[in-house]
C-alpha positions, 0 to 999 in steps of 0.5 A: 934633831941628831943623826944617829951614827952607824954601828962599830962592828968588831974586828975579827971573824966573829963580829960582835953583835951591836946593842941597844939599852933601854932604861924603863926600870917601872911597872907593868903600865909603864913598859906596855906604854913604852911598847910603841917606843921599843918597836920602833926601836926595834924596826929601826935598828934590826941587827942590833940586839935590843936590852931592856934595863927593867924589873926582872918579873916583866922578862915575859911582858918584854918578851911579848912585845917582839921587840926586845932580845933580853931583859936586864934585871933593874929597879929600885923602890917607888919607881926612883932611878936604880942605883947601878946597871950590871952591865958587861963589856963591850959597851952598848952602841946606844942608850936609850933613856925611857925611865924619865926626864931627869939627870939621874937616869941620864947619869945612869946610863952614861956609866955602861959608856954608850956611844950615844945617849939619847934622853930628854936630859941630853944636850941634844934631846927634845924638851919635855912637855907636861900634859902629853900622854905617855905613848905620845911623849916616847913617840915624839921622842924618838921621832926627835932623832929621827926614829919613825914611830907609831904610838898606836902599835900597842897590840900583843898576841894572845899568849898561847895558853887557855884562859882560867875564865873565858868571857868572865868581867875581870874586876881588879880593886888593886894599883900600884898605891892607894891614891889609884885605889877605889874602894873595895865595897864599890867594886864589890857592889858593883861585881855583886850588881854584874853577876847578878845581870847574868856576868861571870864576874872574877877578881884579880890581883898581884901576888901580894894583893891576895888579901884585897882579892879575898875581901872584894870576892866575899863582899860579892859573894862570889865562889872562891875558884873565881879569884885569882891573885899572882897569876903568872903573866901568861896566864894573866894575859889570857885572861884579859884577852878573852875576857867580857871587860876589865875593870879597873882602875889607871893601874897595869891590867888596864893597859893589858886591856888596851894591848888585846883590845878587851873591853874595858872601863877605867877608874881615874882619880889624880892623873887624867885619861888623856895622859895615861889612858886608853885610846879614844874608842867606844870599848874603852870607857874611861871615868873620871870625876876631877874639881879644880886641879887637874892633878892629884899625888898618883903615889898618895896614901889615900884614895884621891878625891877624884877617885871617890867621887866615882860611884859604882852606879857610874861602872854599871852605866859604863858596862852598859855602855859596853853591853850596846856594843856589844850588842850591835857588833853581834846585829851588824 
């Protein structure tokens, strides 16, 4: 375990303020997983001002975390390392590597010149373990230097705007690749078998997921006001944190879900629950239908076996689930 060093405040009358820089540059799941690392960040090291080095169209998930001061756009295709960070002077005071384990991410930071790095790949870091779950992993991390952190400070406020289908299922057939993605005539049927129980069942999707939207609606026969395709975040948030559930599968909304404690049942096929899944509790119904391996490919080109052993009578089960608890919060 290293000790961190105290701040080099600038000479002068004006001090300049100290800096931290995160490297997370990956997808909306990935930064609401890394919310407990970036608060206890964020507790630890107050007057400094808190960087996160991300994709440009998260700025409004950082800023509901409460935890960082500024985004810096970065990315770069299929979550590889990006290639430069535009970072200006003076240096930040630390870096902190939350993108991976690798050395490319390590090297990426080390060109802004930190004072200090803290990542897996350092000399000083912690070793890697396979099979953590993310929260724990960016938890066990930190508390490695001697950082304090809490891997169930996962809540975000509710964003302040009306939802566009209060107390509506929320069915989501979209992920970040096909190998996360079950089948759309499942989700069909299975918002076709929810709407008919009396739901209010609507369907979303990323900007450019309309197409998906579009055909999983239509298969359920459900009216067209109730998709919704490229919601700004905002509006997305409140949607999930006033909805009945979100269905899903292991992609964003589901750890939207998890950050407004919504009810919600997630589809899992190459990468098991207990390392990208929601905390254990009875809102939180988790699916997942593996043989042998353990792991599958999570960016495949194909639905993973796993996946389709899912069947839609096992999501209505699932909501069941939810309905008993639902039902005995109201009577208790």
């Amino acid at each position: 375990m290293t000790a961190l060093p105290p701040p080099e405040l600038a000479a002068g009358p004006e001090p300049v303020r100290p800096s931290i820089l995160v490297l997370r540059a990956l997808g909306l799941g990935d930064l609401l997983a890394a919310v407990p690392a970036l608060r206890a960040l964020r507790r630890t090291f107050p007057p400094y001002e808190m960087v996160l080095a991300a994709p440009e169209e998260l700025a409004p998930v950082a800023e509901a975390t409460g935890a960082v001061d500024r985004l810096l756009p970065a990315s770069a295709p299929n979550r590889a390392v990006p290639r430069t960070l535009d970072w200006p002077e003076p240096p930040p005071e630390i870096g902190v590597d939350l993108h991976g384990n690798g050395q490319a991410s390590h090297r990426l930071l080390r060109t802004v010149r930190p004072r200090k790095v803290l990542a897996f790949a350092a000399p000083d870091g912690p070793l890697w373990q396979a099979e953590e779950h993310e929260r724990d992993r960016w938890c066990r991390f930190l508390r490695w230097y001697g950082i304090p952190a809490d891997p169930t400070d996962l809540r975000l406020p509710h964003p302040g705007v009306p939802s566009p289908a209060p107390g509506a299922v929320i069915v989501h057939p979209g992920a970040g690749a096909p190998a996360r993605c079950w089948p759309a005539e499942r989700y069909a049927y299975a918002a076709a078998e929810l709407r008919a129980r009396g739901h209010r069942v609507v369907v979303t999707g990323g900007p450019d997921e309309e197409e998906l939207v579009t055909e999983v609606a239509k298969r359920a026969d459900l009216p067209e006001p109730d998709t919704f395709a490229g919601l700004p975040f905002p509006a997305l948030s409140a949607l999930v944190a006033e909805a009945r559930a979100v269905i899903s599968g292991d992609t964003g909304i589901a750890h939207l879900a998890v950050a407004h404690a919504t009810p919600s049942v997630t589809l899992f096929g190459p990468v098991p629950p207990d390392e990208w899944g929601p905390p254990q509790h009875p809102r939180h119904q988790t699916l997942w239908r593996p043989d042998q391996r353990r792991h599958g490919n999570p960016n495949g080109r194909a639905p993973d076996p796993a996946l389709l052993r899912i069947k839609p009578d096992d999501v209505l089960c699932a909501m069941d689930e939810l309905d008993k608890l639902d039902a005995r919060s109201r009577t208790s």
